[in-house]
C-alpha positions in Angstrom: 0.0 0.0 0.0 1.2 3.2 -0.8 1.1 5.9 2.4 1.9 9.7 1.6 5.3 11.5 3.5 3.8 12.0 7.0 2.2 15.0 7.6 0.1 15.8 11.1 -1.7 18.3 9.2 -4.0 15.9 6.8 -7.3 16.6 6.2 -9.6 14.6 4.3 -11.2 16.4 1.8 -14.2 18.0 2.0 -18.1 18.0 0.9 -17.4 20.5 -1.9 -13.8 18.6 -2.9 -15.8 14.9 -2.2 -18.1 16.0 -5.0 -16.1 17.3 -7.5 -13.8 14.1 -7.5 -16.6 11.8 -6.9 -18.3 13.9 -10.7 -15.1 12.8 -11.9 -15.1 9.1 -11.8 -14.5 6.9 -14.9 -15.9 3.4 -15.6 -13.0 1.2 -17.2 -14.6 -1.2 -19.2 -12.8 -4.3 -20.1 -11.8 -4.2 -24.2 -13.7 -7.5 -25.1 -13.8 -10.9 -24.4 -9.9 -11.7 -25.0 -9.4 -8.5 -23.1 -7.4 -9.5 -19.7 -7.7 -6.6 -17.9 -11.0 -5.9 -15.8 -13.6 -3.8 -15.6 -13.0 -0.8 -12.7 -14.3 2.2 -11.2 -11.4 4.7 -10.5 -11.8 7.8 -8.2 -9.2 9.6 -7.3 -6.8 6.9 -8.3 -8.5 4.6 -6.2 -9.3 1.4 -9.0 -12.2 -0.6 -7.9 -12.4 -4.2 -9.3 -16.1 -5.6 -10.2 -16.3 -8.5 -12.6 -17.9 -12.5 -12.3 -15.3 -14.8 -11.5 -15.5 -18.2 -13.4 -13.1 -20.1 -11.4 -14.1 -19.1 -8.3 -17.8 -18.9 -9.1 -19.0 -16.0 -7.7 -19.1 -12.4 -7.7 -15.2 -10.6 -7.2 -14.6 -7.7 -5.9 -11.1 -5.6 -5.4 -9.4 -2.4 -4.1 -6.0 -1.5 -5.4 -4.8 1.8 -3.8 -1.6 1.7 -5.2 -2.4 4.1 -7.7 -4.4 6.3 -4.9 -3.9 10.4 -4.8 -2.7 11.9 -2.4 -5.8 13.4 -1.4 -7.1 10.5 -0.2 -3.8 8.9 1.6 -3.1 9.1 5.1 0.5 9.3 7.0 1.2 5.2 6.6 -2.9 4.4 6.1 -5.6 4.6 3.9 -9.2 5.2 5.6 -11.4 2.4 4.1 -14.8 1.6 4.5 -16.7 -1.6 2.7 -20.3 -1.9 2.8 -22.2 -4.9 1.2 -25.9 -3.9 0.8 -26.6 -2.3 4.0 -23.8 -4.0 6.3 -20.2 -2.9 7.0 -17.6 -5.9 6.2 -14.6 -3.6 6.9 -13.7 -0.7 8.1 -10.2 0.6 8.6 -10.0 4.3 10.3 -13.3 5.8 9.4 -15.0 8.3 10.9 -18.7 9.1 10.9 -19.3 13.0 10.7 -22.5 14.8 9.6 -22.1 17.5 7.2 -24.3 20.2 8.7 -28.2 20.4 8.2 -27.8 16.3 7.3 -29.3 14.4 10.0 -28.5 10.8 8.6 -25.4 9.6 6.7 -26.1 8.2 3.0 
């Protein structure tokens, strides 16, 4: 994993930066059939893998943050948080804030 130089001044971006990145994502779609690479999501560097799995027989899904910008890389971590459907399978440093006038997170 790739950390940034460490820096006690980090702040994760916020609302109005969230959005403008989040406008910004990109859907890699995989070439074709013979195509090895994968379809991906990629947001601010951050490549999310979605695709069916044959051999494993079942829906795969992957974060690389080796590619991840700086924006959203922590002094030696990476704030994560994985939801499936409604439930929280991992969380790594997360913080729940509410942006004011919000009364429930999305």
């Amino acid at each position: 994993m790739r950390t940034a130089p460490a820096s006690h001044d980090f702040r994760f971006p916020d609302e109005e930066v969230c959005a403008v990145v989040n406008n910004a994502a990109v859907f890699h779609a995989q070439a074709g059939p013979d195509d090895e690479g994968l379809p991906c999501v990629e947001i601010a560097g951050v490549l999310v893998f979605a695709h069916l799995d044959a051999s494993m027989q079942t829906v795969r899904v992957s974060i690389h943050l080796d590619t991840a910008d700086e924006l959203v890389i922590q002094p030696r971590k990476t704030v994560l948080h994985v939801k499936v459907e409604d439930s929280t399978v991992f969380s790594g440093g997360a913080v729940l804030t509410r942006p004011r006038g919000q009364s429930h997170p999305r």
